[in-house]
N, C-alpha and C positions, 0 to 999 in steps of 0.2 A: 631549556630555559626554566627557572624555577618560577614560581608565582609572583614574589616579591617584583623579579627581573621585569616579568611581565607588567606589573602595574604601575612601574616606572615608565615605561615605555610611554612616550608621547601619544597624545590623543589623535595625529594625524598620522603618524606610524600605525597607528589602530587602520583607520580610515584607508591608508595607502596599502594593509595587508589586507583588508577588507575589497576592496575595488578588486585585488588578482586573483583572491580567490573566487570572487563571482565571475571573472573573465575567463578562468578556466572551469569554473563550472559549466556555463554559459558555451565556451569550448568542447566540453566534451558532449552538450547536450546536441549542440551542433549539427557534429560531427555521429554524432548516431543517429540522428535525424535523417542526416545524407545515408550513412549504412542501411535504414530501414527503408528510406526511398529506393532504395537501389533493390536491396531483397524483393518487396512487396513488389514493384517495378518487372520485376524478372521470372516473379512468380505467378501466380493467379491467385491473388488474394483475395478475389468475387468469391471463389470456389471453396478454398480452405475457409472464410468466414461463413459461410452457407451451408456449411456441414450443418449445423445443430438444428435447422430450423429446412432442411430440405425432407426429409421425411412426413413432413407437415403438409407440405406444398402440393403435393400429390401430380408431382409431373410437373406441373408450372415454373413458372419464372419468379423473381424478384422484380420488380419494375422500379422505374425512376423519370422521375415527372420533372425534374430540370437537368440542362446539357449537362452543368456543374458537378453535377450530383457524386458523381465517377473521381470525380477530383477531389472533390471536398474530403471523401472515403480515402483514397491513398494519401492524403493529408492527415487525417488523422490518425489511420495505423502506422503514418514514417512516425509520428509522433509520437504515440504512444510505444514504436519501437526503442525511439531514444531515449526516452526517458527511462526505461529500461537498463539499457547500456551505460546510461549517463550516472545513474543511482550510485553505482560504487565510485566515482570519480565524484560525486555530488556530497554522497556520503564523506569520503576521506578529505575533502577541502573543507567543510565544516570541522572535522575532529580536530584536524592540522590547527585551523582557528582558531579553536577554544583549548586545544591540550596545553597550553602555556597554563595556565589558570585551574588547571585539575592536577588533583596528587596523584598518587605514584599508582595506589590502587586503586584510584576511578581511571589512569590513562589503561590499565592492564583488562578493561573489561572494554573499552571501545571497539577494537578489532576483533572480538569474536562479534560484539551488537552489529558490526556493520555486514557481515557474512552473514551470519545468523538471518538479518532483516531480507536480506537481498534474494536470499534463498524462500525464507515465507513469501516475499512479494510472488515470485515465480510461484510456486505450488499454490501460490492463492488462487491467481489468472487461470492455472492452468485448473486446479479443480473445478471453478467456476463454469470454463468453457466447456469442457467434457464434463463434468456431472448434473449443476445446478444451471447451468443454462438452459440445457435438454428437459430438464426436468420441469424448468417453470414455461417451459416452451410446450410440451406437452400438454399442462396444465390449461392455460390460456389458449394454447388454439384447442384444445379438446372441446370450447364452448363452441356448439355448432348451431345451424340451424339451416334447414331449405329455402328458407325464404333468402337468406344474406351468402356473401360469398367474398370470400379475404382478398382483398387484391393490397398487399402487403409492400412498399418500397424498399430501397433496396437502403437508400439514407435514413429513415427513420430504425430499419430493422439494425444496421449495422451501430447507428448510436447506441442504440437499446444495449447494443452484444458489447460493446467499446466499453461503452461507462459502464455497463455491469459489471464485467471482470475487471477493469483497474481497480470497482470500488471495491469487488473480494479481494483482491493483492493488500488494498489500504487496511481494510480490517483486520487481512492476519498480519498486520504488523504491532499491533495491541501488546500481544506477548513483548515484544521487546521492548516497547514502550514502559511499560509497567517493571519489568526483569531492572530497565535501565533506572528509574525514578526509586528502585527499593536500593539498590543496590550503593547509590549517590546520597540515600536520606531523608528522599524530599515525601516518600509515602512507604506504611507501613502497612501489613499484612490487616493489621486488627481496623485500620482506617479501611482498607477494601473489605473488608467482612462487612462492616458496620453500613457499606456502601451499597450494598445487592439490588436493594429493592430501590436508589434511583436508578442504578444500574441497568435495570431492565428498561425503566422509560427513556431513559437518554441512547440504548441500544435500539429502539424501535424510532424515536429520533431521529440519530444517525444513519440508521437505513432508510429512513424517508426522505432524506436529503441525499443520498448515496445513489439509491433507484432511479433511473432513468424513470421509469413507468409510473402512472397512477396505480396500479392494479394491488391488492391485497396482500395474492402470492406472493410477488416479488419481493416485497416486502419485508416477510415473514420470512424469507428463503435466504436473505439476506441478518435478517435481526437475529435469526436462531442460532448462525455460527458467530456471530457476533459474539454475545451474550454467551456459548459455550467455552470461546477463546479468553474472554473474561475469568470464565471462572478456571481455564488453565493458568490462566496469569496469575490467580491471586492463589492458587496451588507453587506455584512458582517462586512467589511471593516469599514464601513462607519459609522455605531453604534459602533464601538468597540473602531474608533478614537473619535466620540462625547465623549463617554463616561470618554473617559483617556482625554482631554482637560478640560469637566468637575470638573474632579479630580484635574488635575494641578490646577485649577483656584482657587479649593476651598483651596487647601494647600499655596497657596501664602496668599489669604485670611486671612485664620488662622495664619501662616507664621506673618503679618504686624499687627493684633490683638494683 
């Protein structure tokens, strides 16, 4: 369907493809919701979560001060498993939506953006729980003393671990964020140059709204890959504008031919 086609289309035809796509979004978020109920269910998800922070513990337990507590935690990893699974079904009902209304060469970058993101989200999660989890776990209990003695829940520690990795998954989606907005028009290499130094305050920002915790490290553990995938993007940036200038040039070209 060309653009024109599209913009002809009735404003409830809008509305009525609008509704199914958020019903099968909604569907497959579902439905991986049930998928991660059933893994986490099947598995020992105490255990796999507790890695990072058991060497800390020195023999002890995790404890938990309400019955719920146990429920509330496989609620939120089915959840966050679905969202997961759901990301590519979530991702292509959006494109489906809007590729009426995009040319030829903004619909031929959708499908690598959506694999591309899908994939950073993972290796974010996963860097996060194996490297930078352990490390800011380290840090913060490393602060000891004789006098005090950690008696750590098992609901506050798993929030902490939950929101901290989705929020690295969120961050390294930056790159595709930016790769997508240069490549469409809407921002330009010399516009993120010129941006660095809010760029730093709005990265320390965003990871304070990201961070589960008060605490400094986390913080900073957070804001630092931030603020480095930034400046990959606007490295990114910078092929992606050559590239699309290239192309204008050669269409005016053929355009006067």
């Amino acid at each position: 369907m060309s653009a024109n086609a599209n913009a002809e289309m009735p404003f409830l035809d809008h509305l009525e493809e609008l509704r199914w796509r958020l019903i099968w979004s909604l569907g497959a978020l579902a439905i991986g919701f049930g998928i991660g109920w059933w893994l986490l269910s099947s598995t020992d998800i105490f255990r796999l979560l507790e890695e990072p922070i058991a060497p800390y513990l020195h023999g002890k337990r995790l404890v938990y001060t309400h019955p719920a507590d146990t429920f509330r935690i496989l609620m939120s990893g089915a959840l966050a498993v679905g969202m997961v699974l759901a990301l590519p079904v979530i991702a292509y009902q959006t494109w489906a939506f809007l590729s009426p209304a995009l040319h030829k060469h903004e619909k031929r970058i959708v499908i690598p953006v959506l694999f591309a993101g899908t994939g950073l989200f993972v290796c974010g999660v996963a860097l996060c729980f194996k490297v930078i989890l352990p490390l800011t776990l380290r840090v913060l209990l490393g602060i000891q003393s004789d006098y005090i003695e950690p008696m750590i829940t098992v609901q506050e520690y798993f929030d902490f671990a939950i929101t901290f990795c989705l929020g690295m998954g969120a961050v390294f989606e930056l790159p595709i964020v930016i790769i997508a907005l240069t490549a469409l028009g809407v921002v330009t290499p010399a516009f993120l140059s010129r941006f660095r130094r809010h760029a730093i305050v709005l990265c320390l920002v965003g990871a304070a709204f990201i961070t589960p915790g008060a605490d400094p490290f986390s913080l900073f553990a957070l804001a630092v890959p931030l603020y480095l995938l930034y400046e990959v993007s606007v490295a990114a940036s910078y092929i992606i504008h050559r590239r699309r200038l290239r192309r204008q040039a050669a269409d005016r070209i053929g355009a006067l031919a």
